[in-house]
MIDOSE-1310 file (N, C-alpha, C; in nm, 2 decimals, decimal comma, always signed):
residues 94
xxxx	-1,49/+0,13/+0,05/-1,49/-0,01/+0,09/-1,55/-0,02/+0,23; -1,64/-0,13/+0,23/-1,67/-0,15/+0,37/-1,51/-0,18/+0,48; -1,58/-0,26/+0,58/-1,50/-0,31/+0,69/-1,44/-0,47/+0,67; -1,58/-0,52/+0,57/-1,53/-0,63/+0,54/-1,44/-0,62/+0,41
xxxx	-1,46/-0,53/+0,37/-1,37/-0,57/+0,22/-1,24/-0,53/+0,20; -1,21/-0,42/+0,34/-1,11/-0,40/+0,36/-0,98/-0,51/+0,45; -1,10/-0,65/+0,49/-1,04/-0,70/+0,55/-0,98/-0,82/+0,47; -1,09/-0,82/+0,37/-1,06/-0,95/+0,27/-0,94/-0,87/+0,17
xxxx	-0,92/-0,77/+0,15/-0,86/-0,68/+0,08/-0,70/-0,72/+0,12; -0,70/-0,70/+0,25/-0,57/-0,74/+0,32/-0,56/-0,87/+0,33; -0,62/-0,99/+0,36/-0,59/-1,09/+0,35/-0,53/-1,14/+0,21; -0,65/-1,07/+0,11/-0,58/-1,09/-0,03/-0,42/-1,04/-0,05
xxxx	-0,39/-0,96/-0,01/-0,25/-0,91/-0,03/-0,14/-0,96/+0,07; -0,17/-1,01/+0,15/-0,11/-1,14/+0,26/-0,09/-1,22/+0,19; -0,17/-1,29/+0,12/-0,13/-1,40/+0,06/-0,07/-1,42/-0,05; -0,01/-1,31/-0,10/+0,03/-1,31/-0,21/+0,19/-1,33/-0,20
xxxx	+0,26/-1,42/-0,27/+0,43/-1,47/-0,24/+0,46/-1,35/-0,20; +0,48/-1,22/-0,32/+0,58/-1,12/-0,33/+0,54/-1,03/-0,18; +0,46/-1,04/-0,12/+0,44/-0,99/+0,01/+0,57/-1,03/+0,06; +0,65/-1,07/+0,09/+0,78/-1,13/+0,14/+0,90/-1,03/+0,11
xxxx	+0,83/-0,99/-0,02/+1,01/-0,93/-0,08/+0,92/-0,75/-0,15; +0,84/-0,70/-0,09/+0,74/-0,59/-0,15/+0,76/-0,53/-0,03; +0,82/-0,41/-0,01/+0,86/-0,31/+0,12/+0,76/-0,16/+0,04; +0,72/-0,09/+0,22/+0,63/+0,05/+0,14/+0,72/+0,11/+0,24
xxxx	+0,68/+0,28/+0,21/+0,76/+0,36/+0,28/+0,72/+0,47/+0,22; +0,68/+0,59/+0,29/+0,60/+0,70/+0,27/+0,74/+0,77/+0,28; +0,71/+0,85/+0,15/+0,84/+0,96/+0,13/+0,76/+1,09/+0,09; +0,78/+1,22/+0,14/+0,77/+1,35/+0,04/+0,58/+1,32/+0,01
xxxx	+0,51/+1,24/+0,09/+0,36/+1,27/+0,04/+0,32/+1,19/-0,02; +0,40/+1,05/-0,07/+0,42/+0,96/-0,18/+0,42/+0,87/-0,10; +0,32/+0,71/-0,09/+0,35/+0,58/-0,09/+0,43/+0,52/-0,21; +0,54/+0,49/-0,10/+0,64/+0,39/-0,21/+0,65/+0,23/-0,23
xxxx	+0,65/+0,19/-0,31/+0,66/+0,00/-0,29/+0,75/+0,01/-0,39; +0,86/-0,07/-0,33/+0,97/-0,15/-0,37/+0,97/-0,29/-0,37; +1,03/-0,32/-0,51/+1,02/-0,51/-0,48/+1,19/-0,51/-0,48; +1,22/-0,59/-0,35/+1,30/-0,61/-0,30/+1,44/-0,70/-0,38
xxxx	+1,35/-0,77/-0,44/+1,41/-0,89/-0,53/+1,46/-0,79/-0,67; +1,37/-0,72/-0,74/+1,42/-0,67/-0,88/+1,45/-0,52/-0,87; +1,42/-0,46/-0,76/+1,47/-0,30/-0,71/+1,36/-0,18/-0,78; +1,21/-0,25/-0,87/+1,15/-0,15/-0,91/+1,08/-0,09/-0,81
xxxx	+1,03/+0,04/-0,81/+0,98/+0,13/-0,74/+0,83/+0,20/-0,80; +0,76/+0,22/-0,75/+0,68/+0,29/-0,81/+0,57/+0,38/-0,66; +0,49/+0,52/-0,70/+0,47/+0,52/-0,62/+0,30/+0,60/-0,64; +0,28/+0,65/-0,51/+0,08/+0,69/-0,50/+0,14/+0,83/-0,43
xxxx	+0,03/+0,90/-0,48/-0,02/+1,02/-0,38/-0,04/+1,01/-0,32; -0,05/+1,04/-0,16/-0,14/+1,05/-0,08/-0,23/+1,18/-0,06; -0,38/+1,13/-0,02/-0,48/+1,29/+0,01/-0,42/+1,33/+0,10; -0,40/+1,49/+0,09/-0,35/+1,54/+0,20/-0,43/+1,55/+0,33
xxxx	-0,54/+1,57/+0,32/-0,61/+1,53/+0,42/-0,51/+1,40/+0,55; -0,52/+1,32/+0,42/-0,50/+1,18/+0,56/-0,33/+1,24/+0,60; -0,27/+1,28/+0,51/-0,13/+1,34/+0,53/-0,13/+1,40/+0,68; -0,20/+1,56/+0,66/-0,20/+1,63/+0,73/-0,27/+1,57/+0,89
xxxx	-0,37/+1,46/+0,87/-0,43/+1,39/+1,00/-0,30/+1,37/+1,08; -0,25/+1,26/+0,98/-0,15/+1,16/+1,06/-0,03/+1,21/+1,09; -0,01/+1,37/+1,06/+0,14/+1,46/+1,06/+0,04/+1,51/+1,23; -0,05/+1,53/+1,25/-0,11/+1,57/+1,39/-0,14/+1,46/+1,46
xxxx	-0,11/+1,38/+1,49/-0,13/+1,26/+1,55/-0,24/+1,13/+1,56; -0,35/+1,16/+1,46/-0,44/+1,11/+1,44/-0,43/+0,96/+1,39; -0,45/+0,83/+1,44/-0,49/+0,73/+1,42/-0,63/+0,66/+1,45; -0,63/+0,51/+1,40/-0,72/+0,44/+1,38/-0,84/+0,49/+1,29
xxxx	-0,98/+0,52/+1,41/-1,05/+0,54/+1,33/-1,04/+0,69/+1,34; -0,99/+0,76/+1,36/-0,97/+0,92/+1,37/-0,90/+0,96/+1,22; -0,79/+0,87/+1,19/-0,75/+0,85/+1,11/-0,84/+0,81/+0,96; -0,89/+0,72/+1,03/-0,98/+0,64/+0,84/-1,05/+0,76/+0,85
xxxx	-1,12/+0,82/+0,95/-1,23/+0,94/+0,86/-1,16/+1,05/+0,78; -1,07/+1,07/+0,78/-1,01/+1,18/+0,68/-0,93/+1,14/+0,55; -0,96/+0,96/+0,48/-0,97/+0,93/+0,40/-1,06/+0,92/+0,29; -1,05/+0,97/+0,17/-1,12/+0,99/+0,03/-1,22/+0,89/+0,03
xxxx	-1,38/+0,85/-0,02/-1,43/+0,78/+0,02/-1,37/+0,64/-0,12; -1,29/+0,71/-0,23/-1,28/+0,59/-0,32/-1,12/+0,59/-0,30; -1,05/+0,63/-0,19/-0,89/+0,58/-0,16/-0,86/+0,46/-0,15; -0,95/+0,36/-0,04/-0,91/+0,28/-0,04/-0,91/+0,19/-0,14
xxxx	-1,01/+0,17/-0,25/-1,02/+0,10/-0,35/-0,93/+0,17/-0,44; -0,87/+0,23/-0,43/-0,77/+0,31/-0,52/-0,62/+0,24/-0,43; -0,59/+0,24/-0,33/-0,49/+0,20/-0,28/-0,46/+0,06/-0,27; -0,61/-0,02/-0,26/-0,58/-0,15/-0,28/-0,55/-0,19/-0,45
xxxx	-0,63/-0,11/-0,53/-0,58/-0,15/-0,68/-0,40/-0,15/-0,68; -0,41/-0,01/-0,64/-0,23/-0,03/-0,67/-0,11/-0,09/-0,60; -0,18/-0,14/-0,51/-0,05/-0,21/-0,41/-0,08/-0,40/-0,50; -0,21/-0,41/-0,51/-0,26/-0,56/-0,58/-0,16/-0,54/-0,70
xxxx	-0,16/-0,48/-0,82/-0,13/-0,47/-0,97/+0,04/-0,45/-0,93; +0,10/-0,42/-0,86/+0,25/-0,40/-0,80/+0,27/-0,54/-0,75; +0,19/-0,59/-0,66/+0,22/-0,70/-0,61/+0,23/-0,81/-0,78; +0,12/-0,83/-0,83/+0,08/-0,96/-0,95/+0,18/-0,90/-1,01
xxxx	+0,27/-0,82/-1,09/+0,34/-0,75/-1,09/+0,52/-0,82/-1,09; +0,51/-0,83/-0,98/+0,67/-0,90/-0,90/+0,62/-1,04/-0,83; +0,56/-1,09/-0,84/+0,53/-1,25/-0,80/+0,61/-1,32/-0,86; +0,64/-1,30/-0,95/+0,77/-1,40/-1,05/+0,91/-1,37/-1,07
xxxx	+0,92/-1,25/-0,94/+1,07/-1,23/-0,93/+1,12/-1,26/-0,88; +1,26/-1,32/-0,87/+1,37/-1,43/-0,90/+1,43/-1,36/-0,76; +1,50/-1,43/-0,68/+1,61/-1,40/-0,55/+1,71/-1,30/-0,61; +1,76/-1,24/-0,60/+1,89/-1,15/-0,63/+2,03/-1,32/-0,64
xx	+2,07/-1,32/-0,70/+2,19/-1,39/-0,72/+2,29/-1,29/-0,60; +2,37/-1,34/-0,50/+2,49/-1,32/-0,38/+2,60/-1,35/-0,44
């Protein structure tokens, strides 16, 4: 993905309601997203490459170069399909 499509990429998933109630959290080498509202879970590999970068301190763009060239269109598929996904989940009843 370019610079731009990564930016429209993220705007796209900003905008989406369940962004509100959609939490990530890297466990064990695994991106996790949880929707908050219905408690499913699902989760991604990560390349070890970017693992191993960012376990050595590497960010920004030190960081993006040691990602897969088709990751990020891979990571935005599955956070998008997660997201459309839980857009119609209901508040937890208190």
């Amino acid at each position: 993905m370019t610079r731009e499509e990564v930016q429209q990429a993220f705007a796209l998933l900003a905008a989406s309601p369940a962004a509100g109630w959609i939490g990530n959290k890297l466990v064990h080498g695994k991106l996790v997203v949880k929707c908050f509202r219905c408690g499913a879970e699902r989760s991604l590999k990560m390349p070890s490459s970017v693992l191993n970068a960012f376990r050595a301190g590497a960010r920004g763009d030190a960081l993006a170069a040691t990602v897969p060239s088709d990751f990020d269109a891979r990571l935005f598929a599955f956070k998008r399909d997660f997201q459309i996904a839980h857009e119609g989940c209901l508040a937890k009843e208190s």
